[in-house]
C-alpha positions in Angstrom: 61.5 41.8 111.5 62.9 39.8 114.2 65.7 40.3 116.7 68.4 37.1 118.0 69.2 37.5 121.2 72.4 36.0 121.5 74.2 34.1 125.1 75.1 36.4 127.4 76.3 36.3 131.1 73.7 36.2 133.8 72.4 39.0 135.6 74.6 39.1 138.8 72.4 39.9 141.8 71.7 43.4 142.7 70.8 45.3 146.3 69.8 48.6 147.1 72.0 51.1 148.1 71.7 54.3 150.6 72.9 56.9 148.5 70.1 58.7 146.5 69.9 61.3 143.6 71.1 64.6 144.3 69.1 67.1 142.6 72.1 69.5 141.8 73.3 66.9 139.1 69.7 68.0 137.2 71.4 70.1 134.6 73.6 67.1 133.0 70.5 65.6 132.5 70.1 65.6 129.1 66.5 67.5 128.3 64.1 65.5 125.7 60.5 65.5 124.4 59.1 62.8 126.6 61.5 62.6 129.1 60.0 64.9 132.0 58.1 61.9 133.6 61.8 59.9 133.9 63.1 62.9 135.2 60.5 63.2 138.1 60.5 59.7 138.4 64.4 59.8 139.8 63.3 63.1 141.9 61.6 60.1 143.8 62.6 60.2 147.5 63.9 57.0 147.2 65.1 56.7 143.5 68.3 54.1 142.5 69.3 54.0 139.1 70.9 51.3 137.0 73.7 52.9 134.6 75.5 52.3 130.6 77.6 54.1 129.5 79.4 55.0 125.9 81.7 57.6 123.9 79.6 59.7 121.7 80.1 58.7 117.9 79.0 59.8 114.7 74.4 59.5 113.9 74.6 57.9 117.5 77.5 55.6 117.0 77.0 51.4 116.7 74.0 49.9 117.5 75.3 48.6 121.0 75.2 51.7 122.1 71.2 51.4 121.8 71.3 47.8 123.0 73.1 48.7 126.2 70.3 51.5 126.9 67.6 49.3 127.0 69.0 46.5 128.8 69.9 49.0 131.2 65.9 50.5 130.6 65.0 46.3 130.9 67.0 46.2 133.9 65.6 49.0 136.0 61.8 48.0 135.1 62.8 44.4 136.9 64.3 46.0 139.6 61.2 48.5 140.3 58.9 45.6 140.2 61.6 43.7 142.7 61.6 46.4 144.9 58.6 48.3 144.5 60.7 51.4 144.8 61.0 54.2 141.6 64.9 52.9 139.5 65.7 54.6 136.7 68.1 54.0 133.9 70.6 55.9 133.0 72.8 55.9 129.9 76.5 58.1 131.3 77.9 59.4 127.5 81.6 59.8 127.9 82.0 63.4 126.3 85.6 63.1 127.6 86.8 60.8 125.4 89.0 62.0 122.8 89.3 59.3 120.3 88.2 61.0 117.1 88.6 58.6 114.7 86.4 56.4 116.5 83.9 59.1 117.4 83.8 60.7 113.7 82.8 57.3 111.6 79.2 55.4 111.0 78.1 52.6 108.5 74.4 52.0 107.4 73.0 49.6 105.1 71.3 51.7 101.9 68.2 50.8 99.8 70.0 47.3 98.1 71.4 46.3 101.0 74.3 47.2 100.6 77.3 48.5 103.1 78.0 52.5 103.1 80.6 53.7 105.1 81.5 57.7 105.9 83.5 59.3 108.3 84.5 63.2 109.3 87.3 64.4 108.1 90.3 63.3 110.1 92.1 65.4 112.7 95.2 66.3 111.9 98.3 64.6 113.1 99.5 68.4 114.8 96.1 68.9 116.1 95.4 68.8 120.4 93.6 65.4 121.1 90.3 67.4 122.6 87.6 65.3 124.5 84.6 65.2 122.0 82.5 67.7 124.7 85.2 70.5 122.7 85.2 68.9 119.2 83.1 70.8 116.8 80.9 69.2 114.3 82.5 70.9 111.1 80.7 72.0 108.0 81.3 68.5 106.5 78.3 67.0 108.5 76.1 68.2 106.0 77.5 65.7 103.7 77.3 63.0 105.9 73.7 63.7 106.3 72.9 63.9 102.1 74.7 60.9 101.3 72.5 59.4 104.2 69.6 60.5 103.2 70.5 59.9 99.5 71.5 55.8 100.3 68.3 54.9 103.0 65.0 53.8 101.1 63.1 56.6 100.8 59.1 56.9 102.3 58.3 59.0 105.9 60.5 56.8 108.4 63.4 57.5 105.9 62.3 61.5 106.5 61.6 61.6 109.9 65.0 59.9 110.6 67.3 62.6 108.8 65.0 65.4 110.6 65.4 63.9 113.8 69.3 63.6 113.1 69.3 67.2 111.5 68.1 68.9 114.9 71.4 67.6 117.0 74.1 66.9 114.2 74.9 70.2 112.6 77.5 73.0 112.4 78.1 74.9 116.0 77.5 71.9 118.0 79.8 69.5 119.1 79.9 65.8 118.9 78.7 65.3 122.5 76.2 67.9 122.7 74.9 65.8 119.4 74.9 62.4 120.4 73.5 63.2 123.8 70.8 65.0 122.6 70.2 62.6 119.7 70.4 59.6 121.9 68.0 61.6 124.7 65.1 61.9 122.0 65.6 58.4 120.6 65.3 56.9 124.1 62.8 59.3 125.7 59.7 56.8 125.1 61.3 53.8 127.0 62.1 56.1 130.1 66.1 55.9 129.9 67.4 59.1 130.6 71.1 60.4 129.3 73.5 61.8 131.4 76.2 64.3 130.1 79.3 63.9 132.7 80.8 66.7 131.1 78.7 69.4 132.3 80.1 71.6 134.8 78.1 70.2 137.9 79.4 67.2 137.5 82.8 68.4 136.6 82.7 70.0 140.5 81.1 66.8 142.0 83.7 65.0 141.0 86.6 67.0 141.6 87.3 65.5 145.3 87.3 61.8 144.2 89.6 63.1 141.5 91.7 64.8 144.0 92.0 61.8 145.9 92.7 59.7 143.1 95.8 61.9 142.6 96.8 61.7 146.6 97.0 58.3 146.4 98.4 58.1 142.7 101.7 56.4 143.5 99.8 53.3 145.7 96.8 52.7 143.1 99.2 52.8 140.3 101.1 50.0 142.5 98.2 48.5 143.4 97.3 47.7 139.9 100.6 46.8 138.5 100.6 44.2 140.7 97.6 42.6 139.3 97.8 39.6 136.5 98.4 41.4 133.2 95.2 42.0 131.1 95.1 41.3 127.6 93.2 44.2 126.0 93.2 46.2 129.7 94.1 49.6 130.5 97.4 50.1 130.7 98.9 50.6 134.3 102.7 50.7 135.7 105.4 53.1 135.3 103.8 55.9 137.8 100.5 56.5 135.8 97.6 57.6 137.2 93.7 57.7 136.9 93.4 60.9 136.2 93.4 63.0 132.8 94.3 66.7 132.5 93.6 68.9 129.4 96.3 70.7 128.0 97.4 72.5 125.1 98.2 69.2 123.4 94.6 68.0 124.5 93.3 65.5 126.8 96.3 63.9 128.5 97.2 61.0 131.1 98.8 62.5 134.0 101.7 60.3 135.3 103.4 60.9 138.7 107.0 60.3 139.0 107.6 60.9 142.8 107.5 64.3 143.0 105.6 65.7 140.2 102.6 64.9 138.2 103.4 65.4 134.0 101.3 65.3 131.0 102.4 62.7 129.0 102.3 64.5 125.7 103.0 68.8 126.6 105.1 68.3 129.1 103.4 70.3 131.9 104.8 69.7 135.2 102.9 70.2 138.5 103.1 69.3 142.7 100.7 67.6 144.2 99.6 70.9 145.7 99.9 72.6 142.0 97.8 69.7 140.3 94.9 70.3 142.9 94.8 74.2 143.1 94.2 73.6 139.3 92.0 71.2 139.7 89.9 73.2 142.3 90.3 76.1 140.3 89.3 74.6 136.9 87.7 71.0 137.3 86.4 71.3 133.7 90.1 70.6 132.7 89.8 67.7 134.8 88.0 64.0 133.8 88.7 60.2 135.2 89.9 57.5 133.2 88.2 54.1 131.8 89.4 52.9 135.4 88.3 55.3 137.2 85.4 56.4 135.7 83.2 53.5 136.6 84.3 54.3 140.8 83.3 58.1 140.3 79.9 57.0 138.8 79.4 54.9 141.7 80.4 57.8 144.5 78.0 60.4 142.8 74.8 58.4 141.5 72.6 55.6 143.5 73.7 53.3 140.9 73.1 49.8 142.1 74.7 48.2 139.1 76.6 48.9 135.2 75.6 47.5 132.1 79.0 46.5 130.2 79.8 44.9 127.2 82.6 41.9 127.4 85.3 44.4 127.2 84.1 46.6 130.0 83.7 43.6 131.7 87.4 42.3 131.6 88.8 45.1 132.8 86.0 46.4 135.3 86.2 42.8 136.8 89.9 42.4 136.6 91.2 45.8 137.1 88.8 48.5 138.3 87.5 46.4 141.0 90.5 47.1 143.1 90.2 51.2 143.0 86.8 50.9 144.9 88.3 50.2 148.6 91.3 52.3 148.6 88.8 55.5 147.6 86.1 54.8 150.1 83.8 53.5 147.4 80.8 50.9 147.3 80.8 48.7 144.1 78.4 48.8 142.0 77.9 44.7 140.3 78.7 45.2 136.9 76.3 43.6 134.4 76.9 41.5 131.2 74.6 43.5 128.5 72.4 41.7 126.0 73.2 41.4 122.8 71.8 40.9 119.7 71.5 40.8 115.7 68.4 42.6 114.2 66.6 40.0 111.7 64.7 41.9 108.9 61.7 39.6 106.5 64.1 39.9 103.6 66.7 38.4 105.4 64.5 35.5 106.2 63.5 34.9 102.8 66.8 34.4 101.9 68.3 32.5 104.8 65.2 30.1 103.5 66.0 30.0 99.9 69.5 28.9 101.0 68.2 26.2 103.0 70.4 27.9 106.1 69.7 29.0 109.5 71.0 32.3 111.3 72.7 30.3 113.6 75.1 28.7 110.2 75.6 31.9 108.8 76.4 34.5 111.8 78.6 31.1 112.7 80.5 31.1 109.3 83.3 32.9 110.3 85.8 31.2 107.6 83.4 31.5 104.6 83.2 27.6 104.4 78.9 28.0 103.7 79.9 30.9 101.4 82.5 28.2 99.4 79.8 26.1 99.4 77.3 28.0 97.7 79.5 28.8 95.0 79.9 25.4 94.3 76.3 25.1 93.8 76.2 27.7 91.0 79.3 25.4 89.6 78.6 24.4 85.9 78.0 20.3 86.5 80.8 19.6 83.8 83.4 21.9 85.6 82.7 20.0 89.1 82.9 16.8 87.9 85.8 17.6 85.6 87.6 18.9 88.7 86.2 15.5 91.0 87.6 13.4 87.9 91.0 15.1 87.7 91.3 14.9 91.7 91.3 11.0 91.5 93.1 10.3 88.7 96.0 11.9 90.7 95.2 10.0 94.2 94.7 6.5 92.0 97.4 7.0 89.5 99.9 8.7 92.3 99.3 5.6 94.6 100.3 3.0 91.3 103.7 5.3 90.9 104.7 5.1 94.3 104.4 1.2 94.5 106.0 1.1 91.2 108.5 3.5 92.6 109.3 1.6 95.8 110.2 -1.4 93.8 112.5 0.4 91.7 114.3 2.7 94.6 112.4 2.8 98.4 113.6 6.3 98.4 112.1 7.3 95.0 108.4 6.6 96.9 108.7 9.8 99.0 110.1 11.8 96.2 106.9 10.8 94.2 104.3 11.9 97.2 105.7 15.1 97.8 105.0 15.5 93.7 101.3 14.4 93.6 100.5 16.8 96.8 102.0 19.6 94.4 99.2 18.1 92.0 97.0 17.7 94.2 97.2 21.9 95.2 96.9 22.5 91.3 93.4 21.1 91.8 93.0 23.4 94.5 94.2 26.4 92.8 92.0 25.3 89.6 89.3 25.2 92.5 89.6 28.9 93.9 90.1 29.9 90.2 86.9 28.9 89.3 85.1 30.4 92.0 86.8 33.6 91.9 85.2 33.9 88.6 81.6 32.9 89.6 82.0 35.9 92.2 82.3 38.1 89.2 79.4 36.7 87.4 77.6 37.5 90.7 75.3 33.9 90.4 71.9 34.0 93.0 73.3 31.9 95.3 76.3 33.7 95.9 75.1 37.1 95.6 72.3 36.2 98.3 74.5 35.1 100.5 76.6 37.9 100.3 73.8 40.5 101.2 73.2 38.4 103.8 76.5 38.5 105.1 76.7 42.4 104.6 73.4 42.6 106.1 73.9 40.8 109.1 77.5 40.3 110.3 79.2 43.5 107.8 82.6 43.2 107.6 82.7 40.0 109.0 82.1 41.6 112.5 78.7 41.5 114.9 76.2 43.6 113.2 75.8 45.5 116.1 78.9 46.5 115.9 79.6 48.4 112.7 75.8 49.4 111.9 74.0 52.6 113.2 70.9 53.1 114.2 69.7 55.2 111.8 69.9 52.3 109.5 66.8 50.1 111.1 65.2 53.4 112.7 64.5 55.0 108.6 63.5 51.6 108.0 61.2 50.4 110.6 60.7 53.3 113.1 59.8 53.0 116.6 59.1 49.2 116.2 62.8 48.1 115.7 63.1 50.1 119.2 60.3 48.2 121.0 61.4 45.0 119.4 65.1 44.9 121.0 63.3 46.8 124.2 61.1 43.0 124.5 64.0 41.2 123.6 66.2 43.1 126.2 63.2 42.6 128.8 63.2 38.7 128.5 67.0 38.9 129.3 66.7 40.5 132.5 63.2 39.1 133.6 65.3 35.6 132.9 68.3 36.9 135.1 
């Protein structure tokens, strides 16, 4: 096994900061086996942290989620050494999110190689949108976790894996209260600690940036709708704010309309004086959004810089980055995270059979290698039957037309436009034929298609649609200190 890194930005430079952890955020510190000496390490007088963040999601959600911990664990052990002072990383899981549909699913590979996909059972259309930190994990989890355990190759990393998963994913606890604790035991031995912002201490801490979020609603919603539109951003204008309320239709956008602030979806109507009693009152009901979050992060926690992937990045950079001044805030830098596809022996044997590289075939993103290893497995008489046919059309089209031009000039187009139509009969005949050497499933093809699944599945970064269960009931604690080295060259080289 072997992990690509692959090009990402440069670490930005980083400073110290004056702010320092405050103890009374402990208890959203997510407790682990192994964790205690992380924990004591940010109790360090002088203690910064270097933060990540993602939603929780289903067996601990894509693999990026792991790669953004440890480049955020890689990050804080350069700093330390810069510094010589204790900083600690620190992955934030967004509990408050309430997309279930991207929280509920997860994707491994199973014993052939092959892509398995599974998902909790949808929420209804009626149902309240509830941040993940109130969705419960229903019955159906057991299911999730058989056809797991049924799919992986078996042995004791395969065991170990669906015990490790069976302590946090099960009936009676929620989706956040199981990926935080799942992710806190995974990462325990590389010293990232996981931070639960939905916990009640938190919840209070930030209820005063929140409060002033919703002071200055009217200006910061101004403020960014006069920014260059974002393609892919969060959306801003029409009197939106940065705040999110739950209500009895779920977690909800509040938007201000000059004199009251209203839940987009229930209705509720409140006064600036009404929204802030509440939130005093209950701050649980309370929670920041994509904008904000990253500025309430940087109010509460020492963090001296975030660990974002290229989406984060557009709108942190493009959008976010104007919230900080207007609330009082210092900016943390954020930082482009690494990346990178996990490389397994097999994968090599087969990238060398088909005389390819990684590079061609995470590159191939319109299947012209795959094309081309069918037409390897092509019968010789059926490729030079079709190479034949092909130039009996370009030679004998090019004698009509000169025959045609003497006979009428206009007759020469009329006679092109026919031997292109012959020309994409060839084609056709082409595509015909290899559609049916994808059913025969020849070597060639077949390997390259497990290769494909195996290392960019569904034609998207591995990293992306795989789990980490998938390489963890596979290799164990190896694949973990494999992307850990990886991730430490990245930031050692920033």
């Amino acid at each position: 096994m072997r992990i690509l890194s692959h090009p990402v930005g440069v670490v930005p430079p980083l400073a110290p900061r004056p702010l320092l952890w405050d103890r009374a955020l402990d208890p959203a510190l997510v407790s682990a086996p192994g964790n205690a000496a992380a924990v004591e390490w940010l109790h360090r007088p002088d203690a910064l942290v270097v933060t990540t963040g993602q939603q929780p999601g289903l067996f601990t959600g894509p693999l990026y989620t792991i790669h953004k911990a440890l480049a955020a664990g890689a990050l804080a052990q350069r700093l330390e050494r810069q510094w010589q002072r204790p900083v600690v990383a620190l992955l934030w899981v967004a509990g408050d999110d309430h997309d279930w549909t991207e929280a509920s699913a997860a994707a491994w590979l199973d014993a052939e190689g092959r892509l398995v996909r599974w998902q909790l059972p949808a929420r209804p259309a009626t149902a309240a949108q509830l941040p993940m930190y109130r969705e419960a994990v229903p019955l159906e989890i057991e299911e999730g976790l058989r056809l797991l355990e049924d799919s992986l190759p078996g042995g004791p990393l395969r065991d170990a894996t669906i015990t490790w998963l069976r302590r946090h994913y099960h009936s009676g606890a929620t989706l956040q209260s199981a990926a935080t604790g799942a992710l806190a035991e995974l990462l325990a031995p590389f010293g990232v600690l996981v931070f639960d912002p939905t916990h009640p201490v938190m919840k209070a801490a930030q209820a005063p940036l929140l409060s002033k979020a919703l002071e200055q609603a009217a200006a910061l919603d101004q403020l960014l709708a006069a920014l260059p539109p974002l393609a892919g951003g969060v959306a801003v204008g029409g009197g939106a704010t940065l705040v999110c309320l739950e209500t009895t239709a779920g977690r909800e956008r509040l938007v201000f309309d000059g004199s009251h602030f209203r839940a987009r979806r229930s209705g509720e109507q409140f006064t600036l004086p009404e929204i802030q009693s509440l939130l005093n009152q209950s701050p649980e009901r309370f929670s920041p959004n994509a904008l904000l979050r990253p500025v309430v992060e940087a109010a509460i926690l020492p963090t001296v810089g975030y660990v974002g992937g290229p989406g984060e990045l557009r709108y942190l950079n493009a959008q976010a980055s104007a919230l900080y001044q207007p609330l009082g805030v210092w900016r943390q830098p954020p930082v482009p995270r690494w990346s990178g596809t996990v490389v397994e022996a097999w994968a090599d044997r087969l990238l060398g059979r088909l005389d390819l590289t990684l590079e061609q075939l995470l590159g191939d993103d319109d299947g012209v290698l795959g094309r081309e290893l069918l037409r390897r497995d092509l019968p010789p008489r059926i490729g030079d039957a079709l190479a034949t046919l092909g130039k009996v059309i370009e030679e004998q089209g090019s004698n009509l037309r000169e025959v045609g031009r003497a006979l009428d000039p206009v007759l020469d187009r009329a006679i092109e436009g026919r031997q292109r139509k012959l020309a994409h009969v060839v084609a056709d005949l082409q595509k015909l034929v290899e559609r049916h050497l994808r059913k025969r499933d020849d070597i060639a093809w077949a390997q390259y298609r497990r290769l494909r699944t195996g290392l960019r599945p569904q034609d998207a970064p591995q990293e992306r649609v795989l789990c980490a269960p998938s390489f963890h009931a596979r290799h164990g604690i190896p694949w973990l200190e494999a992307i850990a080295e990886a991730a430490r060259r990245w930031a050692t080289a920033g």
